[in-house]
Legacy VTK file of the C-alpha trace (Angstrom):
# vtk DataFile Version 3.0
C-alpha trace
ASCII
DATASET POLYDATA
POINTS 157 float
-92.637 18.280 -78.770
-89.902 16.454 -77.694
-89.028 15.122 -73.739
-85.688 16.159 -72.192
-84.137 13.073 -71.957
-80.681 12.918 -69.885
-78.882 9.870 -69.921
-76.703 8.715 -67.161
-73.178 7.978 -67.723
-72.231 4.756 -66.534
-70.030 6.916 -64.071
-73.244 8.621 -62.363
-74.689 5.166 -62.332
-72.312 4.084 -60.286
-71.913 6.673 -57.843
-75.798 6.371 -57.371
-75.334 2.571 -56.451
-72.312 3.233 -54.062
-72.640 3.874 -50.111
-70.153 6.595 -48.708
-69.272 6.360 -45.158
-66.876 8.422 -43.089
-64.546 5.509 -41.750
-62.543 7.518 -39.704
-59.288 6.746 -41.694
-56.675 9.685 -41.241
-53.720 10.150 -42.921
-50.398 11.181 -39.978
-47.678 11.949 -41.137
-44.516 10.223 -39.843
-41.839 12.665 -38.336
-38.111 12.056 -37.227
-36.428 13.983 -34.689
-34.565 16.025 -37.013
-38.436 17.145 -38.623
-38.250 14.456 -41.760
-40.997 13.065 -43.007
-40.113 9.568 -42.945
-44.114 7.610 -43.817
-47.433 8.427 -43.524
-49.522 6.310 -41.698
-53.433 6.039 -42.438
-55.596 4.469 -40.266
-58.639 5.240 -37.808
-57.208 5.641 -33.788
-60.246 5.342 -32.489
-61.195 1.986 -34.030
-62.152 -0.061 -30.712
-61.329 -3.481 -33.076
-57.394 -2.802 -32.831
-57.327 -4.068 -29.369
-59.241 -7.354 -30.157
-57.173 -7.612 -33.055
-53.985 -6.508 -30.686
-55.026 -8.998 -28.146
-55.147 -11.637 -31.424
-51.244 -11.199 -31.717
-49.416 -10.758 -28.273
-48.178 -14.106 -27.618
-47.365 -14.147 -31.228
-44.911 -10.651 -30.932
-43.587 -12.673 -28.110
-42.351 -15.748 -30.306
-41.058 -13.573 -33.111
-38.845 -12.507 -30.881
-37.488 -15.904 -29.330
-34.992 -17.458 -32.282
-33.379 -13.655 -32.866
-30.393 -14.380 -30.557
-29.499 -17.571 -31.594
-31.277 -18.205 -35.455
-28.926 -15.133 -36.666
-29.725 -12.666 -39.997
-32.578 -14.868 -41.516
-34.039 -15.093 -37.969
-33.875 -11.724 -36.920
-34.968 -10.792 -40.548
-38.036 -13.225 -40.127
-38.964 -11.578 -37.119
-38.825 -8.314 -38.245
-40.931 -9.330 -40.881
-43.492 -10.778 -38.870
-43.553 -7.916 -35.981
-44.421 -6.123 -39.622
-46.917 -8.163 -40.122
-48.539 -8.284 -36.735
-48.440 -3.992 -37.012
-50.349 -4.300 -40.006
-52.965 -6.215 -38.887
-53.480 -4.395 -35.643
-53.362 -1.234 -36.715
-55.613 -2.355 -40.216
-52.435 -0.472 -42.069
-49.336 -0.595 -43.778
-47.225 -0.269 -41.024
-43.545 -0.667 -43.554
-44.264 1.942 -45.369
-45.390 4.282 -42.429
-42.171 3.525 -40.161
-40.158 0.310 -41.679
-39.112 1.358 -45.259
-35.966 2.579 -44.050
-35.037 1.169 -40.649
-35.452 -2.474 -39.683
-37.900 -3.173 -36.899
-35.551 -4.816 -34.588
-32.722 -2.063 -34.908
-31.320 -0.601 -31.391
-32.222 2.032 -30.001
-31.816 4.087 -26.668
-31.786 0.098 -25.321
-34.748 -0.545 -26.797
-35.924 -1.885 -30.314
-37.119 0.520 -32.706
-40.146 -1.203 -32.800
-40.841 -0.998 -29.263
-40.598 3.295 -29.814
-43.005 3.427 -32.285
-45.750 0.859 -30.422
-44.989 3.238 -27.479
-45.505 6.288 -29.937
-48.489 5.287 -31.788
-50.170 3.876 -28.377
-49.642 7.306 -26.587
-51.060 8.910 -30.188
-54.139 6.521 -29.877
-54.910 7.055 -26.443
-54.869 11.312 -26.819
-57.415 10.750 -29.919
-59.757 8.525 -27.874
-59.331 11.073 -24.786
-60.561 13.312 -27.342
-63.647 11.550 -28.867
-63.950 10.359 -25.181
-64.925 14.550 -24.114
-66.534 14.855 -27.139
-69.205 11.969 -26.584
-69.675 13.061 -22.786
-70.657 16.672 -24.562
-72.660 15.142 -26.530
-74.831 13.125 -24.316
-74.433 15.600 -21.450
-76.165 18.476 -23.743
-78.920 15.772 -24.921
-80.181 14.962 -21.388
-79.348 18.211 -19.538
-83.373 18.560 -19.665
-83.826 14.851 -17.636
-81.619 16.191 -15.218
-82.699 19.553 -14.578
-86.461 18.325 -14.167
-87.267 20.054 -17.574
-89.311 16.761 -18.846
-90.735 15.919 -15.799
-93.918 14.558 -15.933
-94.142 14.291 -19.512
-93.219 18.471 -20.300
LINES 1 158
157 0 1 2 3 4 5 6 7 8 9 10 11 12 13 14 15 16 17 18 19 20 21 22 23 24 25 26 27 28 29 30 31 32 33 34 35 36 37 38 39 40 41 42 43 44 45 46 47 48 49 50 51 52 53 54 55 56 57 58 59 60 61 62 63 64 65 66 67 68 69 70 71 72 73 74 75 76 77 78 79 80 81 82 83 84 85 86 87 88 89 90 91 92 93 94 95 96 97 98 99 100 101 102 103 104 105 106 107 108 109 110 111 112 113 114 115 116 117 118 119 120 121 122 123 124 125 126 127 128 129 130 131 132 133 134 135 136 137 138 139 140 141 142 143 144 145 146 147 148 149 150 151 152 153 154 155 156
């Protein structure tokens, strides 16, 4: 009699030797005014590591911006790039493709920099999806010790 062998694929294999977390990455689409999609930016709002890393690059935002008035193109170009750069980091995404590919960081707008509208756009977005997880937890731990506070597992019941 012969065994029922199966043989894994090198595939399965893999998968078996692979961990699979949920890292809270979301893909938002990036809308204009006139209801464009313009980028889609993936990343996790809730990730308590973007203000460290935020806090990592203020003063630098700050220089990038000091030779644009008098360095002209290549300067404002360079800072562009670098306010880019600084996006990415903090926000652990590709920030050109989600709002740069088509208009440059540093381009007016409503007296402010384009840039400035979408760090005001994607902080406001950030702080609604930690208000959320923020109600969420309190359920959460609310509904686990609801019996410490009611007296229910007093004296060891």
């Amino acid at each position: 009699m012969e065994e029922n062998k199966t043989t894994k694929t090198t595939e399965q294999q893999a998968d078996e030797l692979n961990l699979v977390l949920e890292d809270r990455k979301i893909s938002v689409p990036v809308m204009n005014k006139l209801g464009e999609q313009i980028g889609v930016l993936r990343f996790d709002p809730t990730d308590v590591n973007m203000v460290r890393r935020y806090n990592e690059v203020a003063d630098k935002f700050e220089n990038a911006l000091q030779n644009i008035t008098t360095g002209g193109v290549e300067a404002f170009d360079e800072a562009g790039d670098k306010i880019i750069e600084f996006l990415d980091y903090v926000l652990d995404s590709d920030s050109r493709a989600a709002f740069f590919a088509k208009t440059h960081p540093l381009s007016p707008q409503n007296g402010k920099f384009y840039c400035e509208q979408v760090f005001d756009t994607v902080g406001a977005f950030i702080e609604r999806k930690f208000e959320a997880e923020g109600v969420k937890l309190n359920k959460r731990v609310s509904a686990q010790t609801r019996g410490y506070r009611t007296g229910k597992h007093a004296k060891g019941k």
